[in-house]
C-alpha positions as CSV (number, residue, x, y, z in Angstrom):
1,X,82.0,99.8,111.6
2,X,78.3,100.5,110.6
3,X,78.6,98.2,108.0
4,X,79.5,95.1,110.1
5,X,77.1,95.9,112.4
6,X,74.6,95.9,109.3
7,X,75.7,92.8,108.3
8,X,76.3,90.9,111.5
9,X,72.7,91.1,111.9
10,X,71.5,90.8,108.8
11,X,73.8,88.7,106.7
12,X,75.5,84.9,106.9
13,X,78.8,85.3,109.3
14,X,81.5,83.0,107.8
15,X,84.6,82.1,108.9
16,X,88.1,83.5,108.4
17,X,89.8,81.0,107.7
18,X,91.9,81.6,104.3
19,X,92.9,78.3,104.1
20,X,88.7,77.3,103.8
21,X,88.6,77.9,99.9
22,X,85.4,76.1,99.5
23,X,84.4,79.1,102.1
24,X,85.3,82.0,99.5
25,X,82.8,82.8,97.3
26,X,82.3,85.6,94.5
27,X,80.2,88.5,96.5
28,X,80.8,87.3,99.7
29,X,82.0,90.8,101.8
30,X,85.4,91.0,103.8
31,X,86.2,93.4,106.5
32,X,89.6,94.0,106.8
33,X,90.2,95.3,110.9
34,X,93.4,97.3,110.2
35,X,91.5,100.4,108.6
36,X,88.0,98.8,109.0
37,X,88.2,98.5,105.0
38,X,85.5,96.4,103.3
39,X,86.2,94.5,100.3
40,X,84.1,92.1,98.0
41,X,84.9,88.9,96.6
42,X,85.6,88.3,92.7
43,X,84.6,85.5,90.7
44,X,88.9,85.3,89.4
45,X,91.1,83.5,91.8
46,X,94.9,83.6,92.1
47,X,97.0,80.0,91.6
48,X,96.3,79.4,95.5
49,X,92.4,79.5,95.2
50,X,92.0,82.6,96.9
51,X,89.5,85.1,95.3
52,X,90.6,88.4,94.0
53,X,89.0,91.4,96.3
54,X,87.4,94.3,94.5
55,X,87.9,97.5,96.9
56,X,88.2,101.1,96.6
57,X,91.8,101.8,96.1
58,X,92.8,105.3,96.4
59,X,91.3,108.7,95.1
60,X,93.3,108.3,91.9
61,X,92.6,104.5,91.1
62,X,88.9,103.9,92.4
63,X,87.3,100.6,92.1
64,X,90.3,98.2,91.6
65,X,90.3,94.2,91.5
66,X,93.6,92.6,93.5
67,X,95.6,89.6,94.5
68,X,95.0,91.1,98.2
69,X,92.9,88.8,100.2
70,X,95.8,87.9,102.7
71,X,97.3,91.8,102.6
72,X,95.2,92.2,106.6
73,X,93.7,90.6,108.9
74,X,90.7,90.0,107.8
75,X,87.7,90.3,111.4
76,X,84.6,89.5,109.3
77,X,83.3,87.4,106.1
78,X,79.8,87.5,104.9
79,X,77.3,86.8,102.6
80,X,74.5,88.5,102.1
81,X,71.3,87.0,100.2
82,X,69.2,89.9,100.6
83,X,65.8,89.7,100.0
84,X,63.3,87.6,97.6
85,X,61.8,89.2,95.0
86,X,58.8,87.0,95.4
C-alpha cells in the first residue's frame, strides 16, 4: 500500500484497461488489489498482446516471469520515469 501511494504521487497513473495494449508497456508497474501484489511489465507478450508480469512468486521460486496479467484485478498501472541524470 506504501508503494502505490509512492507512486500515485510520483509516477504516471494509467489506465486499467487490459484491452488498451498500446497502454502496456515493458516496466510499466501493476498493483494487483487482491493481496496488494505489485508486479512489473516484460518486454515478451502472450498471442493476445498482453505483456508478461515479472513478480515475486513464492519463497521457493523468487523472481518469476508469467502469462498472469489478467490472474486479478488489477487497481493501479504506472510508469515511472524517474529522474534525469542531467
Amino acid at each position: 500500500r506504501n508503494l502505490q501511494v509512492y507512486f500515485s504521487g510520483n509516477a504516471i497513473s494509467l489506465n486499467t484497461d487490459i484491452h488498451d495494449i498500446d497502454a502496456w508497456q515493458p516496466g510499466d508497474i501493476v498493483i494487483f488489489g487482491v493481496r496488494d501484489h505489485i508486479a512489473i511489465c516484460s518486454d515478451r507478450r502472450n498471442a493476445l498482446g498482453l505483456p508478461y508480469i515479472i513478480h515475486h512468486g513464492s519463497l521457493e521460486d523468487g523472481a518469476v516471469e508469467v502469462d498472469r496479467l489478467t490472474a486479478a484485478k488489477i487497481v493501479g498501472h504506472y510508469r515511472f520515469y524517474g529522474k534525469s541524470a542531467a
